[in-house]
N, CA, C and O atoms as a GROMACS GRO file, in nm:
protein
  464
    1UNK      N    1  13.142  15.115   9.008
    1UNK     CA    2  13.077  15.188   8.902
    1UNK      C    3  12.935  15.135   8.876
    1UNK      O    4  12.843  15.212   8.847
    2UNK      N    5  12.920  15.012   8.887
    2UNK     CA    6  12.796  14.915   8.884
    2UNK      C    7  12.668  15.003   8.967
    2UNK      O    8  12.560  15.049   8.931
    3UNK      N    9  12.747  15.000   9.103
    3UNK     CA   10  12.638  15.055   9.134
    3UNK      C   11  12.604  15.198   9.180
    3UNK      O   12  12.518  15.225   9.265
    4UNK      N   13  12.672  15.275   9.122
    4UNK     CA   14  12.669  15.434   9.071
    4UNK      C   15  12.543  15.407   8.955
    4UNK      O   16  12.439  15.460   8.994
    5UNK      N   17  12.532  15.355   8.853
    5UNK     CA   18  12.436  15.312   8.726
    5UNK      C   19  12.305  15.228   8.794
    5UNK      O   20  12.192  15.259   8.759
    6UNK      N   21  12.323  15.144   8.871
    6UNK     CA   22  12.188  15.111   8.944
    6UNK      C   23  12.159  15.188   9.008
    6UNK      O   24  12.038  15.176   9.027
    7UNK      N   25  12.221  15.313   9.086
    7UNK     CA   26  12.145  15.384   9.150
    7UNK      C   27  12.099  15.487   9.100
    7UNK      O   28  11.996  15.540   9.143
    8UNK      N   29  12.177  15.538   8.990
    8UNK     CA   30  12.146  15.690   8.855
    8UNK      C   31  11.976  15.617   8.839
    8UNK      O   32  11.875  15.666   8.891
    9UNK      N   33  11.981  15.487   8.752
    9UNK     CA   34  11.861  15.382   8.727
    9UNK      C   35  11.748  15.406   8.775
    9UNK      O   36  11.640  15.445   8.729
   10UNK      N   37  11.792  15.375   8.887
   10UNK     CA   38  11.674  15.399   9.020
   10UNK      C   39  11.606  15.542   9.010
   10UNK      O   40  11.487  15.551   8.980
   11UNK      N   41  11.682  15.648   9.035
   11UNK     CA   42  11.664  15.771   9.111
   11UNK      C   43  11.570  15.825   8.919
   11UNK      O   44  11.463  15.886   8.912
   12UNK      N   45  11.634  15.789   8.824
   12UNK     CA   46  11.533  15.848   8.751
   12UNK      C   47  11.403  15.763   8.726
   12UNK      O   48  11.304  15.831   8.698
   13UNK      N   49  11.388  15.655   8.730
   13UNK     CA   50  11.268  15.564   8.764
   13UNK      C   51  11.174  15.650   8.832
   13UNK      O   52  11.067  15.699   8.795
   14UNK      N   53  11.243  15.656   8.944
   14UNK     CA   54  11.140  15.713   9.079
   14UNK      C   55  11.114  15.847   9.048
   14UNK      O   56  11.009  15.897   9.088
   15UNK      N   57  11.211  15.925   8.971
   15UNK     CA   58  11.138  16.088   8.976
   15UNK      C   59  11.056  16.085   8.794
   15UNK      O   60  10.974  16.170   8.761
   16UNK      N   61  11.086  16.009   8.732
   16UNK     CA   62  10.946  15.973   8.637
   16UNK      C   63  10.866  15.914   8.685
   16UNK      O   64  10.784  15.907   8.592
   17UNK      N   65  10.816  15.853   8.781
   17UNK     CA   66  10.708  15.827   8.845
   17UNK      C   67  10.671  15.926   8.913
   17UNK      O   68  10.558  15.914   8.960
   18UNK      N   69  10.713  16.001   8.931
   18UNK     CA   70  10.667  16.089   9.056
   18UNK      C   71  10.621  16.227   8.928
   18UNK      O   72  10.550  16.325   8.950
   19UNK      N   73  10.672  16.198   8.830
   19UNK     CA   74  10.630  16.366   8.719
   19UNK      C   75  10.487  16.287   8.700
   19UNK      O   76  10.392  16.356   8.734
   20UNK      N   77  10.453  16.150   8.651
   20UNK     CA   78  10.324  16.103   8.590
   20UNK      C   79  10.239  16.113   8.713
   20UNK      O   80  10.124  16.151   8.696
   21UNK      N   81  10.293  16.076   8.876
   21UNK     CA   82  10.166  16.137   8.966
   21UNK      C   83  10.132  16.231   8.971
   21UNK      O   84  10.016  16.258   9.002
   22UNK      N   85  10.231  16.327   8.939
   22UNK     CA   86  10.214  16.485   8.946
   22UNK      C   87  10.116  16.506   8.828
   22UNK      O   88  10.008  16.563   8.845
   23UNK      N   89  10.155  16.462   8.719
   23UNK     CA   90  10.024  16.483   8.608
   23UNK      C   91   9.912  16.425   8.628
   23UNK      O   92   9.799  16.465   8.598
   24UNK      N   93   9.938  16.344   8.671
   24UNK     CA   94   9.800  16.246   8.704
   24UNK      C   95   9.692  16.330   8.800
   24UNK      O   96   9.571  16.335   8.777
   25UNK      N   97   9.763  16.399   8.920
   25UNK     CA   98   9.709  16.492   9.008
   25UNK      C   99   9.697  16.570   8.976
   25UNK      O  100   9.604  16.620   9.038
   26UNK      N  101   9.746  16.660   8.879
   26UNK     CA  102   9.683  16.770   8.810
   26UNK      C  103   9.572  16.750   8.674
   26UNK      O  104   9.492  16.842   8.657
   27UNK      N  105   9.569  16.692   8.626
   27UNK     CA  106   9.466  16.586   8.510
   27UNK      C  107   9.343  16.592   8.570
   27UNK      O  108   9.240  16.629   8.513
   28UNK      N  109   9.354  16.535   8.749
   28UNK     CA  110   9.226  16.556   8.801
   28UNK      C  111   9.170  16.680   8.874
   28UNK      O  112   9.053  16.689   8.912
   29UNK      N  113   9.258  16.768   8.889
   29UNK     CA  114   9.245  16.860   8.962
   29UNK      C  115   9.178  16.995   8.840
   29UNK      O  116   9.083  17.070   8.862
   30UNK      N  117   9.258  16.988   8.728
   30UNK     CA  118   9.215  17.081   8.608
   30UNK      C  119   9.095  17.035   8.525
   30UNK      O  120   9.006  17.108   8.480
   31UNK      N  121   9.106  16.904   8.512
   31UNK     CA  122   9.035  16.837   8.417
   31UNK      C  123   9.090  16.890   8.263
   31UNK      O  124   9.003  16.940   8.192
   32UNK      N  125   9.205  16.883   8.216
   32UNK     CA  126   9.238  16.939   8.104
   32UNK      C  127   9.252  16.839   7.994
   32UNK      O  128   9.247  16.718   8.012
   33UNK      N  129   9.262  16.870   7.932
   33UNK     CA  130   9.286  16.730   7.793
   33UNK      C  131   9.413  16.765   7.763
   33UNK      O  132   9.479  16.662   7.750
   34UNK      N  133   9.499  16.893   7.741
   34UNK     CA  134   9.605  16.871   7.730
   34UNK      C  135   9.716  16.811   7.827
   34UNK      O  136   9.834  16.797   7.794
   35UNK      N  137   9.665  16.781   7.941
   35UNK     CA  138   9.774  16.716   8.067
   35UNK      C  139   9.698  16.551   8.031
   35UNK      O  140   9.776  16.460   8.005
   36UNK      N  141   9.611  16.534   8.031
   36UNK     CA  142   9.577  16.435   7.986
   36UNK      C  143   9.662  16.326   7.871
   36UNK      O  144   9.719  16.217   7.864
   37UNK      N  145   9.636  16.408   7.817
   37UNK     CA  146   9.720  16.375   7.669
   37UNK      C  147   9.846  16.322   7.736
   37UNK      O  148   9.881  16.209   7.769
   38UNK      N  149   9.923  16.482   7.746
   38UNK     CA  150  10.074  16.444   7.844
   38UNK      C  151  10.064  16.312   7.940
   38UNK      O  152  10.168  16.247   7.956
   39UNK      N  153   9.971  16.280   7.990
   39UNK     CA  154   9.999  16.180   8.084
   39UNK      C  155  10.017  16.050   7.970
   39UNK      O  156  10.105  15.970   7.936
   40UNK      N  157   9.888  16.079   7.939
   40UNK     CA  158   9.903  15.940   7.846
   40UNK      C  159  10.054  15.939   7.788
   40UNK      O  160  10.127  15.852   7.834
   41UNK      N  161  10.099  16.012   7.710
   41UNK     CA  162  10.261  15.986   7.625
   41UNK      C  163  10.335  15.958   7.760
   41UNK      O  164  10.443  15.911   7.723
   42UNK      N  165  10.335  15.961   7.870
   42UNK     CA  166  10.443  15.977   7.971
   42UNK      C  167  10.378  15.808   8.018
   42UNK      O  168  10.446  15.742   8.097
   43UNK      N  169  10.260  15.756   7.968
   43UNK     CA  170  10.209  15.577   7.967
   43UNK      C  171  10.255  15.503   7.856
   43UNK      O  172  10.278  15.382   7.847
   44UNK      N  173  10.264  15.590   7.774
   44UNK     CA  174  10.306  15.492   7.680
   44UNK      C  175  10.473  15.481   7.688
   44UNK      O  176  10.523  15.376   7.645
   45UNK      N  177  10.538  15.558   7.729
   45UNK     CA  178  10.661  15.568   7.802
   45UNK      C  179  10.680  15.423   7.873
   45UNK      O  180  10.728  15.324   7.820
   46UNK      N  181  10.630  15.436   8.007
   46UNK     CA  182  10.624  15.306   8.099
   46UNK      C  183  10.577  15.219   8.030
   46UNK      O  184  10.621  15.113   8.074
   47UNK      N  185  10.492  15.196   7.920
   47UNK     CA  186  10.492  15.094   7.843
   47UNK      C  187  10.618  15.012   7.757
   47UNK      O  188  10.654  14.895   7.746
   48UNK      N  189  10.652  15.123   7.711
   48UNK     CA  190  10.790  15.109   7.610
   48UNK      C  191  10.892  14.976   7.704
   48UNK      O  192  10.934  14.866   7.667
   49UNK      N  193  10.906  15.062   7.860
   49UNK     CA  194  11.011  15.018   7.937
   49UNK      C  195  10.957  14.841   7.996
   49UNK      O  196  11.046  14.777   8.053
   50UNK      N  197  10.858  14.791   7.984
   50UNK     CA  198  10.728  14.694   8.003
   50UNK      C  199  10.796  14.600   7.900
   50UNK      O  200  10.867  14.501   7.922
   51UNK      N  201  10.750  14.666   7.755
   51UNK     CA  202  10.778  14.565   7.660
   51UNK      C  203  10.966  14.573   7.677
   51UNK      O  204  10.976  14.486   7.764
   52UNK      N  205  11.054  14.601   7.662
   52UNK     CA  206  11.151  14.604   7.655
   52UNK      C  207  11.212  14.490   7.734
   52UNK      O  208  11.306  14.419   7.698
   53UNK      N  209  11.118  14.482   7.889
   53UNK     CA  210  11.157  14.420   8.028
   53UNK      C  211  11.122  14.276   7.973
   53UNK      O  212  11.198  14.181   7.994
   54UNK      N  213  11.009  14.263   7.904
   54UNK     CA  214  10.948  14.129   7.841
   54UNK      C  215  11.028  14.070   7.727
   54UNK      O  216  11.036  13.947   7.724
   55UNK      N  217  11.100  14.154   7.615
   55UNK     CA  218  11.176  14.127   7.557
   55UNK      C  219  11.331  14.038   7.627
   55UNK      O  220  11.389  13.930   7.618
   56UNK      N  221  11.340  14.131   7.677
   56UNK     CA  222  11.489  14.070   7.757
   56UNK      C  223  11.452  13.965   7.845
   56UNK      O  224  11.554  13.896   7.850
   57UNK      N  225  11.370  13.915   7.915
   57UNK     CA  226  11.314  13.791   7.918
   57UNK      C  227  11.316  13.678   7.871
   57UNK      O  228  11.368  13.570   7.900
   58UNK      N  229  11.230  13.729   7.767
   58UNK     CA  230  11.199  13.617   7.668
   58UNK      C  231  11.320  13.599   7.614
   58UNK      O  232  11.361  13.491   7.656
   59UNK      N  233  11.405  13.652   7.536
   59UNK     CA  234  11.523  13.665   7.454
   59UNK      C  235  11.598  13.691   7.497
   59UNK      O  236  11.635  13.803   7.460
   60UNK      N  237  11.670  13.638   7.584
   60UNK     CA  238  11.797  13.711   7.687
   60UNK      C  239  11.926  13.681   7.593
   60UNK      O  240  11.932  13.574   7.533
   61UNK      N  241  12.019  13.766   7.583
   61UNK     CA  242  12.136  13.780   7.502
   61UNK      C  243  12.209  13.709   7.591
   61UNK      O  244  12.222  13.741   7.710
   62UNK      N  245  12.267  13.596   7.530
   62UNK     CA  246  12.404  13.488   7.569
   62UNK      C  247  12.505  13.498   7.522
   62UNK      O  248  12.517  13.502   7.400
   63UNK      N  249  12.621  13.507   7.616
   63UNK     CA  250  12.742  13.556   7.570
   63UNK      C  251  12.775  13.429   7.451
   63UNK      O  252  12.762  13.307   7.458
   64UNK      N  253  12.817  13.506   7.354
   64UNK     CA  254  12.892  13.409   7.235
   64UNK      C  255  12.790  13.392   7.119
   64UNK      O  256  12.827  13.354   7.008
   65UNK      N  257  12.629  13.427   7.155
   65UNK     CA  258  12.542  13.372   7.034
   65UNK      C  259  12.594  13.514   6.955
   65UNK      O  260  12.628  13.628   6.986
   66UNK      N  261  12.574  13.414   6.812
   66UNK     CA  262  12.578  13.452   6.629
   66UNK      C  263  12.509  13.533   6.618
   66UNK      O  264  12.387  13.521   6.608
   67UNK      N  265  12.595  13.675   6.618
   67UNK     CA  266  12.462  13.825   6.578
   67UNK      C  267  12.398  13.750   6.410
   67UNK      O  268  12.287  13.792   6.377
   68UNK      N  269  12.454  13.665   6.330
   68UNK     CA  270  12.386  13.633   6.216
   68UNK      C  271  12.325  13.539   6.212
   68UNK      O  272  12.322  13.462   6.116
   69UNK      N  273  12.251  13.524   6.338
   69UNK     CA  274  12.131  13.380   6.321
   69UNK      C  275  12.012  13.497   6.310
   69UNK      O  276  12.005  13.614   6.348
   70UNK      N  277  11.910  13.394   6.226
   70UNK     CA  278  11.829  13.433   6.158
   70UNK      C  279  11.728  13.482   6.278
   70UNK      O  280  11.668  13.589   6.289
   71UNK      N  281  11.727  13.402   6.337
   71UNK     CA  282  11.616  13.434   6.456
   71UNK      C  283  11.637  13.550   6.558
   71UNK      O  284  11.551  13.612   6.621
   72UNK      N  285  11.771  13.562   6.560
   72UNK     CA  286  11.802  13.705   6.630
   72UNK      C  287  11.776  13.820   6.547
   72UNK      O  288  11.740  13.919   6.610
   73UNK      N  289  11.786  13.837   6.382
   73UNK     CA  290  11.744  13.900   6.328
   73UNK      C  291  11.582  13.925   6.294
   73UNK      O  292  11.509  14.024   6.291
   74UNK      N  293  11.567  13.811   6.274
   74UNK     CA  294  11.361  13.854   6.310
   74UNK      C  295  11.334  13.937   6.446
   74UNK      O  296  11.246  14.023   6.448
   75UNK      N  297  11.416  13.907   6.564
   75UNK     CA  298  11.354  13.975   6.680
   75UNK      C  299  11.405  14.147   6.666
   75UNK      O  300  11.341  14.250   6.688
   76UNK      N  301  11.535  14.128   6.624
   76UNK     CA  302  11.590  14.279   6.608
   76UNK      C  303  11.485  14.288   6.501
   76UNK      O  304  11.382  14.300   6.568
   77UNK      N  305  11.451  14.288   6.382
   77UNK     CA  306  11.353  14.367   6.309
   77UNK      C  307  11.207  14.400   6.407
   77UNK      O  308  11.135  14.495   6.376
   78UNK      N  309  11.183  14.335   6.493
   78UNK     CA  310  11.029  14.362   6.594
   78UNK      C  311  11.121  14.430   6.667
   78UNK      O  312  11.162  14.518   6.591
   79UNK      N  313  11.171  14.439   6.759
   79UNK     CA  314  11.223  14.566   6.838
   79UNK      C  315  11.281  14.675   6.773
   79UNK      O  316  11.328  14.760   6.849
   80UNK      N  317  11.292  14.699   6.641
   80UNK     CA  318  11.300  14.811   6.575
   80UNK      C  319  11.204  14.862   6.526
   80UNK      O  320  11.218  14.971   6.469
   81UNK      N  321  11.072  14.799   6.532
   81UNK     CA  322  10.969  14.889   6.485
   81UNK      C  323  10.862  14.869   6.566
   81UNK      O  324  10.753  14.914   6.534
   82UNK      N  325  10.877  14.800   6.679
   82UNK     CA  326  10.836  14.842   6.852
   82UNK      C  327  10.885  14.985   6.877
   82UNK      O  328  10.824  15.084   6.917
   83UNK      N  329  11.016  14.966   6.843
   83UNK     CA  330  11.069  15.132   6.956
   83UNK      C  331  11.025  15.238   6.853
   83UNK      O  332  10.982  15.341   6.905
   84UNK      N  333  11.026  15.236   6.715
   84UNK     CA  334  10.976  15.319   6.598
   84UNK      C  335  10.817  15.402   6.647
   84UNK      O  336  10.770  15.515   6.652
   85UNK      N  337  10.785  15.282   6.673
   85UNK     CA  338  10.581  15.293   6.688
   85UNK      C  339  10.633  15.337   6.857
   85UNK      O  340  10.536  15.382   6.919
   86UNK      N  341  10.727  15.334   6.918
   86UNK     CA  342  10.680  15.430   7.089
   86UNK      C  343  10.735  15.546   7.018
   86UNK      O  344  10.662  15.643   6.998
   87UNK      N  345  10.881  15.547   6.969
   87UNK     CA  346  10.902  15.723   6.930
   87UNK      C  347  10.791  15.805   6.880
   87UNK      O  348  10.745  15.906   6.932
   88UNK      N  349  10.763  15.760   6.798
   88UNK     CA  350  10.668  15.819   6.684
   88UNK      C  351  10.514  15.846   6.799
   88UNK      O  352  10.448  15.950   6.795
   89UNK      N  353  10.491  15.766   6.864
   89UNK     CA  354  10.339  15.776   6.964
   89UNK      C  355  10.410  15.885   7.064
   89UNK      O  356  10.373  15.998   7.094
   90UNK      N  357  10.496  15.828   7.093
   90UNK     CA  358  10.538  15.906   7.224
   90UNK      C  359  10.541  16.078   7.222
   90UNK      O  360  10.494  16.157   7.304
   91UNK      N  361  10.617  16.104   7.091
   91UNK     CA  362  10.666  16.253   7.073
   91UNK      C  363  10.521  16.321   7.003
   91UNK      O  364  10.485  16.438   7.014
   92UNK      N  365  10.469  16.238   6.946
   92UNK     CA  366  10.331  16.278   6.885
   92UNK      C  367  10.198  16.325   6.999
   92UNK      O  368  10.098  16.386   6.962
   93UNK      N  369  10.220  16.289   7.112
   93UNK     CA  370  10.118  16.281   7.190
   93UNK      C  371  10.194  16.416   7.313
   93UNK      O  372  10.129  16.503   7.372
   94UNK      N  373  10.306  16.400   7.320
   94UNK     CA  374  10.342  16.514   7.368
   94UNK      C  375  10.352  16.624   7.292
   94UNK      O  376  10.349  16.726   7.361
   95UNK      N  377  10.364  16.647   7.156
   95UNK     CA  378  10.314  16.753   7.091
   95UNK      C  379  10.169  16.810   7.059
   95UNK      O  380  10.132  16.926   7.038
   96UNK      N  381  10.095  16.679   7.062
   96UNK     CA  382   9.938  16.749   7.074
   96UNK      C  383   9.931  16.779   7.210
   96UNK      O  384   9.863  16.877   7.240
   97UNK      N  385  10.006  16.694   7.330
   97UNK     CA  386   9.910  16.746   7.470
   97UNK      C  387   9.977  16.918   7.457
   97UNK      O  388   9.894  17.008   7.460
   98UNK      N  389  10.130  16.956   7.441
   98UNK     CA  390  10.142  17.079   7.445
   98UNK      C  391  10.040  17.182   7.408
   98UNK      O  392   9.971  17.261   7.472
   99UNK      N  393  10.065  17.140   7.227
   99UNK     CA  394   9.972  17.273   7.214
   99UNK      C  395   9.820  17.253   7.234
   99UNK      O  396   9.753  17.326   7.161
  100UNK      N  397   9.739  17.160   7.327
  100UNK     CA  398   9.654  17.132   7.394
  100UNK      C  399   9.673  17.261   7.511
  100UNK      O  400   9.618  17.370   7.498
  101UNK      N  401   9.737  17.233   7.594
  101UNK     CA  402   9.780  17.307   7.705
  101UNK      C  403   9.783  17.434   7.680
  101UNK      O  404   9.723  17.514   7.752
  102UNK      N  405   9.850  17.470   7.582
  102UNK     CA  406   9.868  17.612   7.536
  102UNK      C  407   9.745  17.666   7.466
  102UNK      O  408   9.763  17.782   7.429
  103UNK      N  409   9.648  17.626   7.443
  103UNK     CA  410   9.530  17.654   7.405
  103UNK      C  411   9.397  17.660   7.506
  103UNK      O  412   9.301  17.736   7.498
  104UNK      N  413   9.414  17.582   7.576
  104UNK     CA  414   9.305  17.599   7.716
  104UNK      C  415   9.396  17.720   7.797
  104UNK      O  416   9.332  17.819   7.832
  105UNK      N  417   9.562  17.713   7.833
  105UNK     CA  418   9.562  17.856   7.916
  105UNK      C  419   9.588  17.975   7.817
  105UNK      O  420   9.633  18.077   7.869
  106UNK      N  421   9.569  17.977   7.697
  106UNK     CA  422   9.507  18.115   7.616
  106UNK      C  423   9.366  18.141   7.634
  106UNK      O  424   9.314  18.252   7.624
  107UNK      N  425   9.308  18.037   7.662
  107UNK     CA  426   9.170  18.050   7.681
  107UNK      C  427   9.135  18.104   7.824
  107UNK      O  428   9.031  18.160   7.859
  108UNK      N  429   9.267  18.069   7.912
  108UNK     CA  430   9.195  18.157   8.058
  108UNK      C  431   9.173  18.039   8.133
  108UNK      O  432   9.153  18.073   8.250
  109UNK      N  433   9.167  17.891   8.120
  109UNK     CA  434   9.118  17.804   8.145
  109UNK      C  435   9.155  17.743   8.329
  109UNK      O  436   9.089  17.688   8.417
  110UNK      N  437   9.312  17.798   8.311
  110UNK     CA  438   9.388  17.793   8.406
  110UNK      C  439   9.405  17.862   8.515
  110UNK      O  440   9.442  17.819   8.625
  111UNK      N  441   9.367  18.018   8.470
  111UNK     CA  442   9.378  18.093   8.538
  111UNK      C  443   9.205  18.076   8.638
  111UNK      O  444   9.187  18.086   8.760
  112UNK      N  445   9.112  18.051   8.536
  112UNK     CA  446   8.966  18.051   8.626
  112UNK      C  447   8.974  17.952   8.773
  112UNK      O  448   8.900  17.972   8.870
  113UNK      N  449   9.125  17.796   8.761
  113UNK     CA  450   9.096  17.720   8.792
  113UNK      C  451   9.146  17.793   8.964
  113UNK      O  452   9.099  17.766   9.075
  114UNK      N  453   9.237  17.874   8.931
  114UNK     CA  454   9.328  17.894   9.057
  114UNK      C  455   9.238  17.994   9.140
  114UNK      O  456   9.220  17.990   9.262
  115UNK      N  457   9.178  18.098   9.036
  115UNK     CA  458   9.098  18.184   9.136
  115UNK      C  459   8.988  18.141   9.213
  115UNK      O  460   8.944  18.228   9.288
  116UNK      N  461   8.920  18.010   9.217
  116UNK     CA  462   8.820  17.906   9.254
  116UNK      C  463   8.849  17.900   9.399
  116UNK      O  464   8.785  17.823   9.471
   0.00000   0.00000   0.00000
């Protein structure tokens, strides 16, 4: 089962990397601010997963430690308003890149790019 979950792991890793090249290649190809945008929230994404990787690091959970030591509770209060400040950036930046997007191809913006 282990490694059914390392490989699920994997395979979405790699095809979220592969949506942010795809934006990334279209970002330069349109020059749009709303894919832009989108890219960025889809960075601060891979960021999220960065700090998380650094967390578990630094603070690696040992079998048997006291969920009521104080110091595990200071870190759970910073990783609760770490992941607070990515939700909140994350969904915020994909709602402006949308209706970004949806406003340059009302404008035609998209369509000028293809007939080129």
């Amino acid at each position: 089962m282990k490694v059914f979950v390392d490989l699920a792991t994997w395979i979405e890793y790699v095809g979220f990397l592969a949506l942010i090249v795809f934006l990334v290649f279209f970002c330069i190809r349109t020059r749009s601010k709303g894919l832009i945008v989108l890219a960025t929230a889809m960075g601060v994404r891979v960021l999220s997963w960065l700090v998380r990787a650094v967390y578990n690091y630094i603070w690696p959970w040992k079998p048997g430690m006291d969920v009521r030591d104080m110091s595990l509770w200071h870190k759970l209060k910073l990783s609760m308003v770490t992941v607070g400040i990515e939700i909140v950036l994350f969904y915020g930046l994909c709602l402006l890149g949308a209706f970004l997007v949806y406003k340059e191809w009302w404008n035609g913006k998209f369509n000028r790019e293809i007939e080129k």
